[in-house]
Backbone as CSV, one residue per row, in Angstrom:
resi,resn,N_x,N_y,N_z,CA_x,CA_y,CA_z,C_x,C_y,C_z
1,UNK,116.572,108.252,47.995,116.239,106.914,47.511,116.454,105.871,48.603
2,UNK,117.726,105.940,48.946,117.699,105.082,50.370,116.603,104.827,51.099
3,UNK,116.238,106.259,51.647,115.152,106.575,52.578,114.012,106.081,52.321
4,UNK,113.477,106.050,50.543,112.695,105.100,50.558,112.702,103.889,50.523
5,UNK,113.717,103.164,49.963,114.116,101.299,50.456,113.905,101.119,51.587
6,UNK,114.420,101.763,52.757,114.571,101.483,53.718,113.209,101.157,54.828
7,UNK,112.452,102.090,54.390,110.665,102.287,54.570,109.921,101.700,53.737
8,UNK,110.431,100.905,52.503,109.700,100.384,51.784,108.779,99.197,52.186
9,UNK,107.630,98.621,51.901,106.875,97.076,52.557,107.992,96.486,52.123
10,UNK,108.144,95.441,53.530,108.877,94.195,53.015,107.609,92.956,52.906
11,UNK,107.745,92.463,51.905,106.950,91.372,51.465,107.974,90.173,51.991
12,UNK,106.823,89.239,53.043,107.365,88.142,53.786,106.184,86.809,53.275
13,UNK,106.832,86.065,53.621,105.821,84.339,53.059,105.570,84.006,54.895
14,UNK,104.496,84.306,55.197,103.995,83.886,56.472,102.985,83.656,56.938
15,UNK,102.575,82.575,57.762,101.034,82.513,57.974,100.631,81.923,59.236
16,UNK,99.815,82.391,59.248,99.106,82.302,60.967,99.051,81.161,61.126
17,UNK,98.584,80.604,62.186,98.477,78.678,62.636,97.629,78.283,61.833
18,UNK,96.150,78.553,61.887,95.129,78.445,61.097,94.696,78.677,60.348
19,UNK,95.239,79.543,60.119,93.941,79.876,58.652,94.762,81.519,58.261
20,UNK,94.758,82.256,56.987,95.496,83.420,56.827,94.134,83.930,55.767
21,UNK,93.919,85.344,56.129,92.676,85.925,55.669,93.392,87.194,54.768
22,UNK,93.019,87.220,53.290,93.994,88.750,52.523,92.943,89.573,53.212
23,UNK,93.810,91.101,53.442,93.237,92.263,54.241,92.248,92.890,53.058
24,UNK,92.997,92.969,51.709,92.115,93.575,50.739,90.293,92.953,50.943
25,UNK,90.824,91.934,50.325,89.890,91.104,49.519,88.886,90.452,50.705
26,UNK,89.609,89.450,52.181,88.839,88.746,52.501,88.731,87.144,52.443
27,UNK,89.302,87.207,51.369,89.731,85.644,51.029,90.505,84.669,52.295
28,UNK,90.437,83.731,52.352,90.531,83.054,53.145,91.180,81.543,53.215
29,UNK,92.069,81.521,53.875,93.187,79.966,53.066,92.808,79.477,54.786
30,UNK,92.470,78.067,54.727,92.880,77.331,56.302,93.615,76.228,56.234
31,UNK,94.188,76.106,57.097,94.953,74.509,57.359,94.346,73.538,56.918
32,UNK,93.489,73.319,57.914,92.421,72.067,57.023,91.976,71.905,56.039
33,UNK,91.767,73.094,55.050,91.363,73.105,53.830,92.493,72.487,52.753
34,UNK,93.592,73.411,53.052,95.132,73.270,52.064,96.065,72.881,52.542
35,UNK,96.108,72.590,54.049,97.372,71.624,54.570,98.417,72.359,54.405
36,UNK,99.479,71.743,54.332,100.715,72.622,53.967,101.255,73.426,52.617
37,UNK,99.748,73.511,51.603,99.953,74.717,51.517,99.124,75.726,51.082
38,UNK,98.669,76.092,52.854,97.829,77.052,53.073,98.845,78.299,53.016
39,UNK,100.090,78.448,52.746,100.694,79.788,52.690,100.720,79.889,50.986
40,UNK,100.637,79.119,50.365,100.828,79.777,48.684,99.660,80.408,48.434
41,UNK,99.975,81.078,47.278,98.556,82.809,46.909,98.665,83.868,47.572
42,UNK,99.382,83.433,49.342,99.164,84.769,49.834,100.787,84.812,50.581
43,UNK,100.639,86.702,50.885,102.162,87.112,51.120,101.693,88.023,52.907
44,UNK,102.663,87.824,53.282,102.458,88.842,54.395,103.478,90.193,53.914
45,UNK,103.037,91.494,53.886,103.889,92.312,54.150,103.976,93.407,55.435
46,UNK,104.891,93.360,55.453,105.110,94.033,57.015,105.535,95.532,56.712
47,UNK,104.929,96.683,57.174,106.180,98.008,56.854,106.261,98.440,57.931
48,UNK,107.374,99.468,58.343,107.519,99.561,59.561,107.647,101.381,59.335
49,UNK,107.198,102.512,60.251,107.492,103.938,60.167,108.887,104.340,60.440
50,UNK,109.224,105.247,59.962,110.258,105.686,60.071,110.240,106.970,60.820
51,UNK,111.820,108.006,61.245,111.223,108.475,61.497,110.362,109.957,61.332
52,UNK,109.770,110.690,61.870,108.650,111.675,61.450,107.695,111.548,60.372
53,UNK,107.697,110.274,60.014,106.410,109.038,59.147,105.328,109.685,59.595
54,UNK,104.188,109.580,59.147,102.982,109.684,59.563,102.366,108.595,59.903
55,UNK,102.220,107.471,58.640,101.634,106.631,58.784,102.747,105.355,58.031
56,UNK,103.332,104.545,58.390,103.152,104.293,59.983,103.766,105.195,60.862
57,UNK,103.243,105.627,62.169,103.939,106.294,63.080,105.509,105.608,63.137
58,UNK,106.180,106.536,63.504,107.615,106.216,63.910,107.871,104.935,65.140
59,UNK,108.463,104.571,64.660,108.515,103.038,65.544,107.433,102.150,65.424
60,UNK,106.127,102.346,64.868,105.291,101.736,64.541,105.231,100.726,63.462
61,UNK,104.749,99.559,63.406,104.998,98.379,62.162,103.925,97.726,62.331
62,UNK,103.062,97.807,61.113,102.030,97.003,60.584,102.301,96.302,59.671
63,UNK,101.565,95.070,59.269,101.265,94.087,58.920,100.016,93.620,58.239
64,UNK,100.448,93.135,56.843,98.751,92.556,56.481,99.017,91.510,55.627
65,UNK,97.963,90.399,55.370,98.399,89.588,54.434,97.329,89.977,53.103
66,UNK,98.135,89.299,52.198,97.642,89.916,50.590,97.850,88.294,49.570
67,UNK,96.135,88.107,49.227,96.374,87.394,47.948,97.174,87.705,46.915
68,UNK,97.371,86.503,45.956,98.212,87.187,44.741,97.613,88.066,43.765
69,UNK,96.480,87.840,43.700,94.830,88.299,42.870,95.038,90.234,43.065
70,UNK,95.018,90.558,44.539,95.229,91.305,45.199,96.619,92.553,45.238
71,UNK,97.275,91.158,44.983,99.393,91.901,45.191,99.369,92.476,43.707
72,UNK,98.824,91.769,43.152,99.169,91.829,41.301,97.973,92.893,40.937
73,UNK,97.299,93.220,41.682,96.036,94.589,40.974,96.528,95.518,41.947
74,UNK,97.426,95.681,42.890,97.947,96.408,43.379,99.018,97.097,42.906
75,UNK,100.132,96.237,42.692,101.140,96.990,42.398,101.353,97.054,40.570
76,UNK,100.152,96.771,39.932,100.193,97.228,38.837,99.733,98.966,38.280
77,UNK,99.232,99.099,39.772,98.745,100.892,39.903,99.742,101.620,39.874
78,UNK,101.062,100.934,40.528,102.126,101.828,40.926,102.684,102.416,39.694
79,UNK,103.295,103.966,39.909,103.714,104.938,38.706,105.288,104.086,38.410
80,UNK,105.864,103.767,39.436,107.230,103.197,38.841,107.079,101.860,39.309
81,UNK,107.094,100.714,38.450,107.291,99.338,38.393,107.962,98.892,39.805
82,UNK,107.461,97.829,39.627,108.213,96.936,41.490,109.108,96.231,40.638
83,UNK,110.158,96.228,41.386,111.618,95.412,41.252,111.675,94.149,41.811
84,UNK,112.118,92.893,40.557,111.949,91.772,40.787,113.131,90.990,40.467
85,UNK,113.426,89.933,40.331,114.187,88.895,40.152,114.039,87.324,40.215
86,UNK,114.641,86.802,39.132,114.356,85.297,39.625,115.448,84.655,39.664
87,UNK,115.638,83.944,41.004,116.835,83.336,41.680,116.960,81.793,40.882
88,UNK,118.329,81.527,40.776,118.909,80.450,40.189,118.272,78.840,40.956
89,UNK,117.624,78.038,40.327,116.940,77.310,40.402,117.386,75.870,39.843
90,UNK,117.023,74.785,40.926,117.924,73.089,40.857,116.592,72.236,39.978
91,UNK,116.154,73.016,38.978,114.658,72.061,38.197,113.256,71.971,39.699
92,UNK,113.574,72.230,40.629,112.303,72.276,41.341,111.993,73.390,42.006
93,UNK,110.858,73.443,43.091,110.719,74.737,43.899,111.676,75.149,44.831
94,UNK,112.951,74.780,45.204,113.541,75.360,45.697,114.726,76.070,45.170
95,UNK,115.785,76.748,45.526,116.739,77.955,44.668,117.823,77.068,45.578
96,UNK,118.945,77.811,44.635,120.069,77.264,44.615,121.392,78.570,45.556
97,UNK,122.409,78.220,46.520,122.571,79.646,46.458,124.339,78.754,46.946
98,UNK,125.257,79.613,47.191,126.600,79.470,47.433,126.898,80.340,48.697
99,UNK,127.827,79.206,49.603,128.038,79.940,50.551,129.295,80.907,50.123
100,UNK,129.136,82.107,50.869,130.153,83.444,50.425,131.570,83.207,50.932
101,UNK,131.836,82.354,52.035,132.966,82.089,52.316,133.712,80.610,52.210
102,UNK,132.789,79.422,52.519,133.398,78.324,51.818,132.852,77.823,51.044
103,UNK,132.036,78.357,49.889,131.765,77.813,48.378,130.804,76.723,48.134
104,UNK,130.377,75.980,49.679,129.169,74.924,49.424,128.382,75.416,49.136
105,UNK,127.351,74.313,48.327,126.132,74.945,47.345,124.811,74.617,48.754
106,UNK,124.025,75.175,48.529,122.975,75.230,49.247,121.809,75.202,48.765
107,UNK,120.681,74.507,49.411,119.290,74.448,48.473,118.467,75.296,49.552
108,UNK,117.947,76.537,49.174,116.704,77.209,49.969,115.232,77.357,49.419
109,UNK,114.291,76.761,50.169,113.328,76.694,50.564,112.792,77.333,51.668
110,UNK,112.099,78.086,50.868,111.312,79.631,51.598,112.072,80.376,52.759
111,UNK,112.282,80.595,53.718,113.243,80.678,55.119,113.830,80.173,55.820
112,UNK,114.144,79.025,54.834,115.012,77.248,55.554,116.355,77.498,54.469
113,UNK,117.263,76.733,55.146,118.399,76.526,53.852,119.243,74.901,54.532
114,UNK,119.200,74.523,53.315,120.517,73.590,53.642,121.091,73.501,52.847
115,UNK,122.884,72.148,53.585,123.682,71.873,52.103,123.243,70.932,51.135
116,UNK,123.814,71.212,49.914,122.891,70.220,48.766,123.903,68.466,49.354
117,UNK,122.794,67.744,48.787,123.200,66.254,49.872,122.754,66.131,50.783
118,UNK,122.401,66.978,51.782,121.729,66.981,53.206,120.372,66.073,53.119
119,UNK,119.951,65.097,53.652,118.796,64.797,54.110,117.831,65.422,55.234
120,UNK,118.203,65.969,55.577,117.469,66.685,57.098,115.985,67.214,56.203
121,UNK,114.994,66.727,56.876,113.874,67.260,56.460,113.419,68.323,56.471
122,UNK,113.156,69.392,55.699,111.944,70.986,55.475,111.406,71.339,56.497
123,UNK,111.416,71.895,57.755,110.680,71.944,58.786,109.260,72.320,58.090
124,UNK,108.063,72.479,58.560,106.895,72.927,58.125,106.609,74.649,58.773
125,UNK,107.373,74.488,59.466,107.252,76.111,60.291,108.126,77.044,60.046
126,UNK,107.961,78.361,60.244,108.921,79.276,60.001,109.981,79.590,61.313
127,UNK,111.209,79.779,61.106,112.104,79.892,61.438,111.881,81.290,62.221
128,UNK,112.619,81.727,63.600,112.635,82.651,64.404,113.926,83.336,63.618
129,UNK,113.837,84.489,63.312,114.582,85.220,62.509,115.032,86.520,63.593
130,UNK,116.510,86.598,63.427,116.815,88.351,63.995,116.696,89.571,62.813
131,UNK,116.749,90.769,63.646,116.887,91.553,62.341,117.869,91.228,61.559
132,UNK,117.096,92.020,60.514,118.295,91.654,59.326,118.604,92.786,58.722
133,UNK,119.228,92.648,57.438,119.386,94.164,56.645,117.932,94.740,55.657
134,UNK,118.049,95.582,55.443,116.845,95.748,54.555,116.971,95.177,53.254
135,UNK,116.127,95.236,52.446,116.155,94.439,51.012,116.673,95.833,50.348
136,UNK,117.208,95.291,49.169,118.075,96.668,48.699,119.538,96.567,48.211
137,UNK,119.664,97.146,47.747,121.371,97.141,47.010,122.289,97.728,47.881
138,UNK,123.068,97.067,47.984,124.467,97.544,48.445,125.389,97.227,48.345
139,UNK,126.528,98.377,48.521,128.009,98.151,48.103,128.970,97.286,48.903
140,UNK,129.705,96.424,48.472,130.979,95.601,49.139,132.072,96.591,49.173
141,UNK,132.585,97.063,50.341,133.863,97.761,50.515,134.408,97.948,49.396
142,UNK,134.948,96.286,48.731,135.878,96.390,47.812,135.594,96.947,46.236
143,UNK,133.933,97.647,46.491,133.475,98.477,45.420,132.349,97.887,44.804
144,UNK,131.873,96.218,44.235,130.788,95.355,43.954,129.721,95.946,44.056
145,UNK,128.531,95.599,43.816,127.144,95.998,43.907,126.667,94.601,44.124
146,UNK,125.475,94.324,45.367,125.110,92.964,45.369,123.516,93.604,45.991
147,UNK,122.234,92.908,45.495,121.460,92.902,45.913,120.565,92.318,46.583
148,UNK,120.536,92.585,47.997,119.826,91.658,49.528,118.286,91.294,48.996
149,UNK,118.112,90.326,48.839,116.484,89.276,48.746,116.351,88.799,49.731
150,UNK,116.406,88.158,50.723,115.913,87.622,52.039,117.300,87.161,52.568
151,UNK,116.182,86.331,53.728,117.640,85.804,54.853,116.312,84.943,55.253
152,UNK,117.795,83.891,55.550,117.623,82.225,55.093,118.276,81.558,56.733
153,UNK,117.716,80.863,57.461,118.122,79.888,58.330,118.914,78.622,58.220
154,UNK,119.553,77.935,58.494,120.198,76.711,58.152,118.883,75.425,59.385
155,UNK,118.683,74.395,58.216,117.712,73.145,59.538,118.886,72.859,60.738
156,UNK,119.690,72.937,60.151,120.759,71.513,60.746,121.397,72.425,61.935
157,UNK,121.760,73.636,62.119,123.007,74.148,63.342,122.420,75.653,63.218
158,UNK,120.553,76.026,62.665,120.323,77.228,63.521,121.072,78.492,62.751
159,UNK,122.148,78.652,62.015,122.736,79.135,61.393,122.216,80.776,60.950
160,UNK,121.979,82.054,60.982,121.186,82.801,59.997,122.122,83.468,59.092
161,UNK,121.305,83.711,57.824,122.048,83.622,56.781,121.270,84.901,56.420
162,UNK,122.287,85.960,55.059,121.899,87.267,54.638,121.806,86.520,53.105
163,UNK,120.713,87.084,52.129,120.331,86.096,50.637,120.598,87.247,50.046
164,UNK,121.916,87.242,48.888,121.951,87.989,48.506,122.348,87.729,47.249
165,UNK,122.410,88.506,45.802,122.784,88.134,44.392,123.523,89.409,43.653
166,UNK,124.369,88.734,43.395,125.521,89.662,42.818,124.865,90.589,41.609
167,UNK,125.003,92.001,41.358,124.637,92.455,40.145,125.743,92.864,39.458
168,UNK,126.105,91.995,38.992,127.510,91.295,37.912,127.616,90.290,37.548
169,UNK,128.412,89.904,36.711,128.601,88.879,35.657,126.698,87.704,35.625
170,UNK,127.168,86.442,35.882,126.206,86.475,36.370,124.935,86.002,37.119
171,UNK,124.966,86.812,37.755,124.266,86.961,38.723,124.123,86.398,39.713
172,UNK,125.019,85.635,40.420,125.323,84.282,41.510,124.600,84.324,42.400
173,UNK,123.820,84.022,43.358,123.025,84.342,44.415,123.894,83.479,45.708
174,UNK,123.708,84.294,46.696,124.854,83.997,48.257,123.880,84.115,48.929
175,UNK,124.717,82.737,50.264,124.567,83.073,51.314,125.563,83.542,52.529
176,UNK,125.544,84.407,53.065,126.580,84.994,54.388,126.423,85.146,55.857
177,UNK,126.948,84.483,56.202,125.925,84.673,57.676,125.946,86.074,58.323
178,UNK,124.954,86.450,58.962,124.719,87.508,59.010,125.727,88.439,60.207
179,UNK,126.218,87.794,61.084,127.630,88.421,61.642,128.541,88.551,60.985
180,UNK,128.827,87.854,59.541,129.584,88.338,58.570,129.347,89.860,57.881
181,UNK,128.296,89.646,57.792,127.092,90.870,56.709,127.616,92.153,57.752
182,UNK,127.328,92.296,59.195,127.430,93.573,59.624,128.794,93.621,60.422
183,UNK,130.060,93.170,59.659,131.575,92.919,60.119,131.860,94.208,59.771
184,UNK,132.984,94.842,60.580,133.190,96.170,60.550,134.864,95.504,59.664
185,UNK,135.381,96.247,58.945,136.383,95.634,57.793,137.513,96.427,58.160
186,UNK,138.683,96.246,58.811,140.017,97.769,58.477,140.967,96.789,57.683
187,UNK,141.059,97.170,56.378,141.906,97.318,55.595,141.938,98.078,54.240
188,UNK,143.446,97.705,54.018,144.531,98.780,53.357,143.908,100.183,53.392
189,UNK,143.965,100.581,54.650,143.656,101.912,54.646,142.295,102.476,54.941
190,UNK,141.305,101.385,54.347,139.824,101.324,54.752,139.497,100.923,56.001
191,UNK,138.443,101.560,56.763,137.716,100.743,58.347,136.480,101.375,58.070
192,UNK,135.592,100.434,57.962,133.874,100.990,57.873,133.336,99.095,57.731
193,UNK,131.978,99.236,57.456,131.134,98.145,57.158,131.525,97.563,55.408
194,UNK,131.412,96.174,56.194,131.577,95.192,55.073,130.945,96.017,53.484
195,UNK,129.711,95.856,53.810,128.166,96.347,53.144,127.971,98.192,53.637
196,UNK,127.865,98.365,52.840,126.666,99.660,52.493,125.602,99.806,52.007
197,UNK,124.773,100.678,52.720,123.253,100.804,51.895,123.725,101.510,50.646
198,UNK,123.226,101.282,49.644,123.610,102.024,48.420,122.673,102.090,47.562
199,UNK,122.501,103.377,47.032,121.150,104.067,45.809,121.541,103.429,44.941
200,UNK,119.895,102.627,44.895,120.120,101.894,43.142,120.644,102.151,41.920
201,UNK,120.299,103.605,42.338,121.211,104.024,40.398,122.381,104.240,41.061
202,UNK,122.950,104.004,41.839,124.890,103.914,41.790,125.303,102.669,41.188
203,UNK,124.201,101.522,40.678,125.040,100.360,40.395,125.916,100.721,38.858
Protein backbone atom coordinates (compact mmCIF):
# COMPACT_ATOMS: atom_id res chain seq x y z
CA UNK A 1 0.00 0.00 0.00
CA UNK A 2 2.74 2.37 0.73
CA UNK A 3 4.25 1.57 -2.53
CA UNK A 4 1.29 2.66 -4.05
CA UNK A 5 0.88 6.25 -2.20
CA UNK A 6 4.08 6.81 -2.79
CA UNK A 7 3.76 6.43 -6.84
CA UNK A 8 0.48 7.68 -6.66
CA UNK A 9 -0.40 11.22 -9.15
CA UNK A 10 0.08 14.02 -7.05
CA UNK A 11 -2.55 16.50 -8.04
CA UNK A 12 -0.94 20.16 -7.95
CA UNK A 13 -2.89 23.76 -8.72
CA UNK A 14 -0.42 25.10 -11.43
CA UNK A 15 -0.28 26.94 -14.51
CA UNK A 16 1.81 27.94 -17.22
CA UNK A 17 2.41 31.88 -17.87
CA UNK A 18 -0.15 31.92 -20.53
CA UNK A 19 -2.50 30.03 -21.08
CA UNK A 20 -2.96 26.08 -19.50
CA UNK A 21 -4.43 23.52 -22.12
CA UNK A 22 -6.33 19.98 -20.27
CA UNK A 23 -4.27 17.01 -21.94
CA UNK A 24 -7.60 14.97 -22.10
CA UNK A 25 -9.96 17.20 -23.52
CA UNK A 26 -8.03 20.25 -25.13
CA UNK A 27 -9.73 22.87 -23.45
CA UNK A 28 -8.05 25.83 -23.02
CA UNK A 29 -7.89 28.67 -20.10
CA UNK A 30 -5.54 32.00 -21.05
CA UNK A 31 -4.46 34.88 -19.06
CA UNK A 32 -6.10 37.31 -21.05
CA UNK A 33 -9.18 35.61 -21.20
CA UNK A 34 -9.55 34.84 -17.12
CA UNK A 35 -6.84 36.90 -15.57
CA UNK A 36 -6.11 35.62 -12.35
CA UNK A 37 -8.19 33.05 -12.59
CA UNK A 38 -6.97 31.26 -15.36
CA UNK A 39 -5.83 28.36 -12.88
CA UNK A 40 -9.48 27.43 -11.53
CA UNK A 41 -11.24 24.19 -13.51
CA UNK A 42 -7.94 22.94 -14.07
CA UNK A 43 -5.30 20.81 -11.92
CA UNK A 44 -1.83 19.88 -12.86
CA UNK A 45 -0.88 16.38 -11.87
CA UNK A 46 2.52 15.31 -11.80
CA UNK A 47 3.53 11.36 -11.24
CA UNK A 48 6.78 10.41 -10.99
CA UNK A 49 8.23 6.31 -11.75
CA UNK A 50 9.40 4.44 -9.33
CA UNK A 51 11.60 2.02 -9.20
CA UNK A 52 11.37 -0.97 -12.01
CA UNK A 53 7.98 1.17 -13.10
CA UNK A 54 7.38 0.82 -16.54
CA UNK A 55 5.59 3.68 -17.19
CA UNK A 56 6.72 6.15 -15.84
CA UNK A 57 10.24 4.89 -16.29
CA UNK A 58 12.19 4.96 -13.06
CA UNK A 59 13.34 8.38 -12.31
CA UNK A 60 11.10 9.58 -14.89
CA UNK A 61 8.12 12.30 -14.02
CA UNK A 62 5.42 13.42 -16.17
CA UNK A 63 3.03 15.91 -16.02
CA UNK A 64 -0.35 16.96 -17.46
CA UNK A 65 -2.96 19.38 -16.80
CA UNK A 66 -6.69 18.20 -16.38
CA UNK A 67 -10.06 20.10 -16.45
CA UNK A 68 -12.46 19.45 -13.72
CA UNK A 69 -15.06 18.11 -16.48
CA UNK A 70 -12.17 15.72 -17.18
CA UNK A 71 -10.70 14.92 -13.32
CA UNK A 72 -14.37 14.09 -12.34
CA UNK A 73 -15.13 11.50 -15.54
CA UNK A 74 -11.92 10.20 -14.70
CA UNK A 75 -11.66 9.23 -11.46
CA UNK A 76 -15.21 8.22 -11.29
CA UNK A 77 -13.95 4.99 -13.44
CA UNK A 78 -11.71 4.14 -10.68
CA UNK A 79 -12.61 0.52 -8.89
CA UNK A 80 -11.70 2.06 -5.40
CA UNK A 81 -12.88 5.70 -4.72
CA UNK A 82 -10.21 8.70 -4.50
CA UNK A 83 -9.63 9.95 -1.02
CA UNK A 84 -10.70 13.36 -0.11
CA UNK A 85 -11.15 15.88 2.55
CA UNK A 86 -12.31 19.24 3.32
CA UNK A 87 -10.01 21.50 5.28
CA UNK A 88 -11.30 23.84 8.05
CA UNK A 89 -12.39 27.04 6.52
CA UNK A 90 -12.51 31.20 7.84
CA UNK A 91 -16.24 31.75 5.69
CA UNK A 92 -14.06 32.39 2.48
CA UNK A 93 -11.71 30.69 -0.10
CA UNK A 94 -9.01 30.35 1.94
CA UNK A 95 -8.39 27.43 4.95
CA UNK A 96 -7.49 27.91 8.20
CA UNK A 97 -4.49 25.90 9.70
CA UNK A 98 -2.31 26.08 13.23
CA UNK A 99 1.13 26.28 13.57
CA UNK A 100 2.42 22.74 15.17
CA UNK A 101 4.80 24.35 17.42
CA UNK A 102 3.71 27.86 18.45
CA UNK A 103 -0.10 27.64 18.02
CA UNK A 104 -0.57 30.83 15.61
CA UNK A 105 -3.47 30.48 13.37
CA UNK A 106 -2.69 30.81 9.78
CA UNK A 107 -4.76 31.58 6.63
CA UNK A 108 -3.66 29.39 3.39
CA UNK A 109 -4.31 30.21 0.09
CA UNK A 110 -3.41 27.70 -2.50
CA UNK A 111 0.68 27.41 -1.88
CA UNK A 112 0.96 30.75 0.08
CA UNK A 113 0.34 30.87 3.89
CA UNK A 114 0.24 33.56 6.32
CA UNK A 115 -0.51 34.70 9.99
CA UNK A 116 -4.18 35.57 10.47
CA UNK A 117 -3.87 39.66 10.92
CA UNK A 118 -1.12 39.81 8.42
CA UNK A 119 -1.69 42.30 5.65
CA UNK A 120 1.02 41.23 3.25
CA UNK A 121 -0.62 40.71 -0.02
CA UNK A 122 -1.39 36.97 -2.01
CA UNK A 123 1.45 36.88 -4.33
CA UNK A 124 -0.19 35.97 -7.83
CA UNK A 125 2.57 33.36 -8.55
CA UNK A 126 3.50 30.14 -7.28
CA UNK A 127 5.98 29.71 -4.79
CA UNK A 128 9.46 27.69 -5.54
CA UNK A 129 8.87 24.65 -3.44
CA UNK A 130 11.61 21.84 -2.17
CA UNK A 131 10.76 18.35 -2.00
CA UNK A 132 8.46 17.47 0.24
CA UNK A 133 6.85 14.35 1.77
CA UNK A 134 4.42 12.46 -0.19
CA UNK A 135 0.65 12.93 0.41
CA UNK A 136 -0.40 10.13 2.65
CA UNK A 137 -0.79 9.10 6.22
CA UNK A 138 1.62 8.88 8.65
CA UNK A 139 2.59 8.03 12.02
CA UNK A 140 3.99 10.59 14.83
CA UNK A 141 6.64 8.66 16.86
CA UNK A 142 4.52 9.26 19.76
CA UNK A 143 1.95 6.80 17.96
CA UNK A 144 -0.91 9.63 16.26
CA UNK A 145 -2.01 9.18 12.76
CA UNK A 146 -1.94 12.58 10.77
CA UNK A 147 -2.64 12.96 7.16
CA UNK A 148 -0.09 15.09 4.67
CA UNK A 149 -2.39 17.40 2.05
CA UNK A 150 0.13 19.81 0.71
CA UNK A 151 2.92 22.14 1.71
CA UNK A 152 2.40 25.67 2.07
CA UNK A 153 5.07 28.67 1.84
CA UNK A 154 4.93 31.60 4.25
CA UNK A 155 4.68 35.52 1.93
CA UNK A 156 6.45 37.23 4.64
CA UNK A 157 10.12 35.16 5.64
CA UNK A 158 10.04 32.35 2.67
CA UNK A 159 9.25 29.87 5.36
CA UNK A 160 8.20 26.07 3.86
CA UNK A 161 5.68 24.47 5.56
CA UNK A 162 4.40 20.44 5.62
CA UNK A 163 -0.04 20.73 5.50
CA UNK A 164 -1.09 18.31 7.45
CA UNK A 165 -4.59 17.16 9.47
CA UNK A 166 -4.84 15.17 12.35
CA UNK A 167 -7.02 11.87 11.98
CA UNK A 168 -8.39 12.33 15.52
CA UNK A 169 -10.61 14.09 17.54
CA UNK A 170 -11.22 16.72 15.36
CA UNK A 171 -9.58 16.90 12.75
CA UNK A 172 -7.21 20.09 13.23
CA UNK A 173 -5.27 20.83 10.16
CA UNK A 174 -1.19 21.97 10.76
CA UNK A 175 1.34 23.60 9.67
CA UNK A 176 5.23 22.34 10.40
CA UNK A 177 7.99 23.46 8.81
CA UNK A 178 9.41 21.08 6.91
CA UNK A 179 12.97 20.66 8.75
CA UNK A 180 10.75 19.92 11.54
CA UNK A 181 8.74 17.16 9.44
CA UNK A 182 12.10 15.19 8.53
CA UNK A 183 13.77 15.73 12.37
CA UNK A 184 15.36 12.59 13.36
CA UNK A 185 13.74 12.29 17.28
CA UNK A 186 15.99 10.19 20.24
CA UNK A 187 13.85 9.85 22.96
CA UNK A 188 12.94 7.77 25.94
CA UNK A 189 14.49 5.08 24.33
CA UNK A 190 13.22 5.88 20.75
CA UNK A 191 15.73 7.39 17.74
CA UNK A 192 14.09 7.24 14.22
CA UNK A 193 11.96 9.98 12.21
CA UNK A 194 9.58 12.34 13.63
CA UNK A 195 6.92 10.95 10.86
CA UNK A 196 6.51 7.66 9.23
CA UNK A 197 5.08 6.59 6.05
CA UNK A 198 2.24 4.57 7.29
CA UNK A 199 -0.55 2.11 5.51
CA UNK A 200 -3.80 3.65 5.62
CA UNK A 201 -5.54 0.88 7.23
CA UNK A 202 -3.08 1.12 10.29
CA UNK A 203 -5.05 4.24 11.30
Amino acid sequence: MAEVVRHTAKVIAKATTLSITCNPCGKVRTLAEFGSEMRSEMHRIQASGGYHSNYPADLEVITMDVCDQCLEMWTSRFKHPVDSWFAVSNGSDQQEANHSETGEKYHVNGYWARKVGSSAPWPDDMPEMPEMPDPGVYQHFKGRYYKVVGEVQDIEDGQNYVMYMALYGDNGVFIRPLSMWNDINERDGYKGPRFRFANEDDE
